[in-house]
C-alpha positions in Angstrom: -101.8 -79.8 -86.2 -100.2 -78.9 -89.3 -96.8 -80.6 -89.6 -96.1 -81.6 -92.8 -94.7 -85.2 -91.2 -97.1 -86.5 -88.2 -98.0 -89.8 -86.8 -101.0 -91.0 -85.3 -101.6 -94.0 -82.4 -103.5 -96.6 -84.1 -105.4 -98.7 -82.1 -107.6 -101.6 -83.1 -109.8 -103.2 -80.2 -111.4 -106.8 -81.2 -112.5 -109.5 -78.9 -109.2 -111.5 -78.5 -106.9 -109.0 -78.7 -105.8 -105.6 -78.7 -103.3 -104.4 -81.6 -101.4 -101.0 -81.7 -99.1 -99.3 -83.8 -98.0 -95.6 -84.9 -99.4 -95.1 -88.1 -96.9 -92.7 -90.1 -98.5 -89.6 -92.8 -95.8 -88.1 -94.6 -95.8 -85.0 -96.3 -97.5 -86.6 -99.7 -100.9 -86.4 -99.3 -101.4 -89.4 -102.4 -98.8 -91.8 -100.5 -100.5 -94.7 -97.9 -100.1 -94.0 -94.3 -97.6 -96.6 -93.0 -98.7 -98.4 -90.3 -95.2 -99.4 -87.9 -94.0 -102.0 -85.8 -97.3 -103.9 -84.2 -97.9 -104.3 -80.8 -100.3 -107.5 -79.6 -101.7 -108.1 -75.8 -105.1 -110.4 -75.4 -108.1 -108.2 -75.0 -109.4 -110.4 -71.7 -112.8 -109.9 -73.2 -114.4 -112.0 -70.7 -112.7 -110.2 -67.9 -114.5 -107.2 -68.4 -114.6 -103.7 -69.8 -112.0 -102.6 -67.3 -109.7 -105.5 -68.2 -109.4 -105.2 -71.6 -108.8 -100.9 -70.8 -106.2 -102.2 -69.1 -104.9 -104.1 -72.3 -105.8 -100.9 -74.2 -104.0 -98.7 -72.1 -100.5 -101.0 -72.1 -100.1 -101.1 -75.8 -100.2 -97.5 -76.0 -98.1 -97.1 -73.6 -95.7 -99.1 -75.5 -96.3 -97.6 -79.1 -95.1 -94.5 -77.4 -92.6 -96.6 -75.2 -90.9 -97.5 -78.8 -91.5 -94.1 -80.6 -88.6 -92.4 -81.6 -87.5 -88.7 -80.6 -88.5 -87.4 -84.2 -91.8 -89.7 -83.9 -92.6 -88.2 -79.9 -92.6 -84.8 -80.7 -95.1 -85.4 -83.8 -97.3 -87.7 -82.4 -100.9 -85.9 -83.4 -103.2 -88.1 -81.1 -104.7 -91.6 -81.0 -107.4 -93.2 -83.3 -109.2 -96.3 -82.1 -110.9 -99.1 -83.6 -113.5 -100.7 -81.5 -115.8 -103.1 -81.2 -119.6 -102.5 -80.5 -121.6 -99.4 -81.7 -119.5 -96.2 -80.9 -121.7 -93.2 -80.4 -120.4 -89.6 -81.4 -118.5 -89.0 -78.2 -116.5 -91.7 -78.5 -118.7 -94.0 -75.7 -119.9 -97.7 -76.5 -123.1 -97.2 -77.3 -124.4 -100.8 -77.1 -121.8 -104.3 -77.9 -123.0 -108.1 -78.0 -121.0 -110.1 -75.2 -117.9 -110.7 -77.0 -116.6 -108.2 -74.5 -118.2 -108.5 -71.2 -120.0 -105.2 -69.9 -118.4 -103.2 -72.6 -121.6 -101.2 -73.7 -121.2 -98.0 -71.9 -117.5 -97.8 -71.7 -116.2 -94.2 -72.3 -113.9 -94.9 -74.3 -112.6 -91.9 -75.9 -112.8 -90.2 -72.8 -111.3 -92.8 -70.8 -108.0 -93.0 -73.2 -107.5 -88.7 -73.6 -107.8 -88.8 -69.4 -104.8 -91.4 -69.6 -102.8 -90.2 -72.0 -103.6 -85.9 -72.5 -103.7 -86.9 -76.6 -106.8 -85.8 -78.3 -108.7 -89.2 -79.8 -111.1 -90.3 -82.2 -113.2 -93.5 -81.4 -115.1 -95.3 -84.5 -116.5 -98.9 -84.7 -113.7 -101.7 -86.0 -115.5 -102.3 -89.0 -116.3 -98.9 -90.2 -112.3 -98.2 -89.5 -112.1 -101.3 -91.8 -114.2 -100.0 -94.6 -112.4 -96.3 -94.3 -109.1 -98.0 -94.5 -109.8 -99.9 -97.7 -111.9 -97.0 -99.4 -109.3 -94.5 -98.8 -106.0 -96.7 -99.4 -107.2 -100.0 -100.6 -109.2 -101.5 -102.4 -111.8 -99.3 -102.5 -109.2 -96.1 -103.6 -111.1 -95.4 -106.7 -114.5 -96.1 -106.3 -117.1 -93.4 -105.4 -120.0 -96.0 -103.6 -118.1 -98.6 -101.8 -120.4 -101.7 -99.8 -117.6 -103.4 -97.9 -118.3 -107.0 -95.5 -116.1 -107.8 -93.4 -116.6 -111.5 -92.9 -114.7 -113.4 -89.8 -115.8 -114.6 -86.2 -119.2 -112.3 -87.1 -120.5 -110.3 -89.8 -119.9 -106.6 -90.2 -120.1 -104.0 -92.6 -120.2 -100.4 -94.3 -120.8 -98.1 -96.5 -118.6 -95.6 -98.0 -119.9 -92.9 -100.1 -117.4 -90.3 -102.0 -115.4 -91.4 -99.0 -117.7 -90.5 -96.7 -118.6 -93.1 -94.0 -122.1 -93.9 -93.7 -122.7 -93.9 -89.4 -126.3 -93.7 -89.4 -128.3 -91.8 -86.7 -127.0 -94.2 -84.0 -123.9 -95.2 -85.1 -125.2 -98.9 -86.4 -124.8 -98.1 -90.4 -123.6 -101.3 -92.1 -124.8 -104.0 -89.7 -125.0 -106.6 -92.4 -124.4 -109.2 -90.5 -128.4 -108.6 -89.2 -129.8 -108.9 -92.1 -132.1 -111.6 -92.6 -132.0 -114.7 -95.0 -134.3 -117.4 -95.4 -131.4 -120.1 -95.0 -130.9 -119.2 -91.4 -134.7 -120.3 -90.4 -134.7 -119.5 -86.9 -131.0 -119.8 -86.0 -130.0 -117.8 -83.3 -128.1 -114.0 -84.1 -125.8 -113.0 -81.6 -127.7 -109.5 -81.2 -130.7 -111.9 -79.5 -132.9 -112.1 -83.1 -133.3 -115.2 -85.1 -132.8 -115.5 -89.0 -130.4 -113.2 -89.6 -127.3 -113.9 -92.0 -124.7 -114.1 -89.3 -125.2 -117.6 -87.2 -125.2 -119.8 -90.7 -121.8 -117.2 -92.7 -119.6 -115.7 -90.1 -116.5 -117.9 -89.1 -118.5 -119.1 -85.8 -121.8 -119.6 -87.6 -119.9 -122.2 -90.5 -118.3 -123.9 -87.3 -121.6 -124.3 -85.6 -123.7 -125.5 -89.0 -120.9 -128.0 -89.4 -121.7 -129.8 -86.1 -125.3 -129.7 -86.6 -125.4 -131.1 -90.1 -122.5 -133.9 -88.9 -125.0 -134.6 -85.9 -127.5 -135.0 -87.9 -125.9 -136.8 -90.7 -124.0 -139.4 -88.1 -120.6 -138.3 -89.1 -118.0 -137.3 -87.0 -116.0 -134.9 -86.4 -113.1 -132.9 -84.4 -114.3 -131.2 -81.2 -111.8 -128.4 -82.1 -112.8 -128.5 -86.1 -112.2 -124.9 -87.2 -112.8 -122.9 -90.7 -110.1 -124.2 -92.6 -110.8 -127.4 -91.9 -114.1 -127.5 -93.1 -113.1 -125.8 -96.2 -110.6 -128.2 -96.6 -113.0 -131.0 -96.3 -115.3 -128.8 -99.0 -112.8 -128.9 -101.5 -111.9 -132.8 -100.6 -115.5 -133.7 -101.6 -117.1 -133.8 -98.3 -120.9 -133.3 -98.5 -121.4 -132.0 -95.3 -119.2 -129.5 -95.7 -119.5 -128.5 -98.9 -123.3 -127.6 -97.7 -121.9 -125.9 -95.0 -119.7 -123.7 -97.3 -122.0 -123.5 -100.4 -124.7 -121.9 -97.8 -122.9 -119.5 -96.3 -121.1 -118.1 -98.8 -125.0 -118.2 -101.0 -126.2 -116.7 -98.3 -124.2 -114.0 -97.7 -124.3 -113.1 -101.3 -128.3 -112.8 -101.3 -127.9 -110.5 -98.5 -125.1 -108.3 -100.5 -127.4 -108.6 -103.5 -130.3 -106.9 -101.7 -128.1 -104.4 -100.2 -127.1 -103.5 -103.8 -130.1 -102.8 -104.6 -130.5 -100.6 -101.7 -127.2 -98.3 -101.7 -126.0 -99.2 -106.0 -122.2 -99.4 -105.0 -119.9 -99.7 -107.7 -117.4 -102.0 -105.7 -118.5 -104.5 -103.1 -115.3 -105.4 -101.0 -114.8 -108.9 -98.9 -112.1 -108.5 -96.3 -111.8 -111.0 -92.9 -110.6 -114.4 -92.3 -113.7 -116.0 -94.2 -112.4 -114.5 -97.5 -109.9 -117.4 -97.0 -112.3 -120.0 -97.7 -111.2 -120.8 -101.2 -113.1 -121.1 -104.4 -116.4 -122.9 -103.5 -117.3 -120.2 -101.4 -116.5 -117.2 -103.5 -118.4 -119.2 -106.6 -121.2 -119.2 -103.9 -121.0 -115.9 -102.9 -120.9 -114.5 -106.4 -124.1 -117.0 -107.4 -125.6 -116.0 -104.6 -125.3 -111.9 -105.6 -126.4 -112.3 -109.0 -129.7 -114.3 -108.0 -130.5 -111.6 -105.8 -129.2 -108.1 -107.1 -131.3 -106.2 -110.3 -129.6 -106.7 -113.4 -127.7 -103.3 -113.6 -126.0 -104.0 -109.6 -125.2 -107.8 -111.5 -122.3 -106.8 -113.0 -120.6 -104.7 -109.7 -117.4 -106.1 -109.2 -117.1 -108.2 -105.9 -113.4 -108.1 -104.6 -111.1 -109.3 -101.5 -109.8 -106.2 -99.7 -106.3 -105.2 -100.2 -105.2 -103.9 -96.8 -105.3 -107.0 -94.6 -105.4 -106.6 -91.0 -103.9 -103.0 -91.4 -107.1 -102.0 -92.5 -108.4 -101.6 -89.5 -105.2 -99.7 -87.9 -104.8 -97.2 -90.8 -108.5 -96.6 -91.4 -108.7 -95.5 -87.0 -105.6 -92.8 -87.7 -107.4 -92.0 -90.8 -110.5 -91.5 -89.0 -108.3 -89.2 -86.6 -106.9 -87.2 -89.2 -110.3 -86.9 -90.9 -112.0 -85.4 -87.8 -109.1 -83.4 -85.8 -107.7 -82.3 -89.0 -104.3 -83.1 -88.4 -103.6 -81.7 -91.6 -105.5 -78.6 -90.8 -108.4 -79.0 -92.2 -111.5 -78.9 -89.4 -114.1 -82.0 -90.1 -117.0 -83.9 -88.6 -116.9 -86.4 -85.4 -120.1 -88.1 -87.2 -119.0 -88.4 -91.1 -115.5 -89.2 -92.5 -114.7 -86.8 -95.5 -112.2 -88.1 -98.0 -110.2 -85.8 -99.2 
């Protein structure tokens, strides 16, 4: 495809819903791909694999329902953002059960079938982490170690622009990294201490019960994240542990993996970000008790991009690998340009 104007199908798949968009690349090369009008259906996660295609499958449909003439006849393919390890073809390799029976779902295959448009499947964080590295905040740096901190844990690396998949398509699984705070909580991927139950969104929710039940104070049975950080900032102890922990936590965990890859940006990005001051002092304390003296002094940021990361880093991830611009590249590794 070389078109000097082309748009791609952004899709970005997540355990409550399913998002779509056309994602428009002008002819400037250095200007951010602009993702369009968003469409929103529920994923039905716990209806199944072939539920939540369904989803998939309508919002398509209506991104190229709404396309205009010009758009339709430029439309290059479809890049996805999905949740669970995506394997090089585009399949599920494996997926915890926020989606039910979604390991082994072929995807990429399943969507080009639907729709005769070539597509590109990668995981929903790893389109995050090539969304911000190419147009966000990660746009200068050359080692990028992004988080994405929400309902779980995810993460990336980015090097030169290149995404980091791994052998198996798992690179970046922070969120399975283990902490000595967690003890023997429970990880969504079946293992115990890792960083996730005690600093995702669900893993502050669930602390907060268990230190209220065992401190005898009450609470809301629908208490979420903001409230708790509400109550941090109020004074609260309970939740001020809560908060102080997780964001620590996670911070000893992106302190060690400093060490590891010697990024030169860390980016935060998800709903956790939100959680005000207490955490981010926590998360920065955190880093700097665990990362060597010259990873101390990496800059720890809140991505730029929002919830367009995701959407603009799956076209990306198209463009990157069909060559839309007519430039042949990898399924496996993203090149930036």
């Amino acid at each position: 495809m070389t078109q000097s104007h082309f748009y791609v199908v952004a899709v970005d798949i997540g355990g409550t819903k399913v998002a779509g968009c056309l994602v428009d690349f002008g002819p400037d090369e250095s200007r951010r791909p602009e993702p369009g009008s968003i469409v929103r259906q529920p994923a039905d996660a716990q209806q199944g694999s072939n539920a939540v295609l369904r989803r998939v499958f309508a919002v398509i449909s209506e991104v190229l329902r709404q396309a205009g003439s010009e758009q339709s006849q430029n439309i290059a393919g479809v890049g996805v953002s999905a949740a669970g390890v995506v394997g090089e073809d585009g399949s599920i390799v494996s997926a915890t059960d926020l989606i039910r029976d979604w390991a082994g779902t072929k995807l990429r295959e399943r969507i080009m079938e639907r729709f005769g448009l070539p597509a590109v499947v990668i995981g929903d964080v790893h389109a995050h982490a090539l969304g911000e590295s190419h147009w966000g905040a990660g746009r200068v740096s050359n080692v990028t170690l992004l988080a994405a901190v929400g309902t779980g844990i995810g993460g990336a690396v980015c090097v030169g622009g290149r995404l980091l998949r791994g052998s198996h398509g798992m690179g970046g699984h922070i969120g399975h990294v283990s902490v000595a705070a967690a003890g023997t909580a429970e990880c969504s991927c079946g293992r115990r201490g890792h960083v996730e139950p005690i600093a995702s969104g669900s893993g502050i929710i669930a602390e907060y019960e268990q230190v209220c039940a065992a401190s005898g104070r009450s609470y809301a049975p629908d208490v979420d994240g903001r409230d708790i950080s509400r109550k941090a900032v109020e004074g609260e102890k309970e939740a001020g542990l809560v908060i102080r922990t997780a964001g620590m936590s996670l911070g000893i965990v992106l302190g060690s993996l400093a060490n590891v890859v010697d990024p030169d940006l860390v980016i935060l990005s998800g709903s956790v970000t939100a959680a005000g001051d207490l955490w981010w002092k926590s998360l920065r304390d955190g880093y700097m008790q665990s990362a060597m003296d010259i990873a101390a002094s990496v800059p720890l940021v809140r991505g730029e991009l929002g919830d367009d990361a995701p959407l603009i880093g799956a076209a990306e991830a198209f463009v990157d690998t069909v060559g839309a611009r007519g430039e042949k590249r990898s399924v496996w590794v993203e090149q930036k340009r």
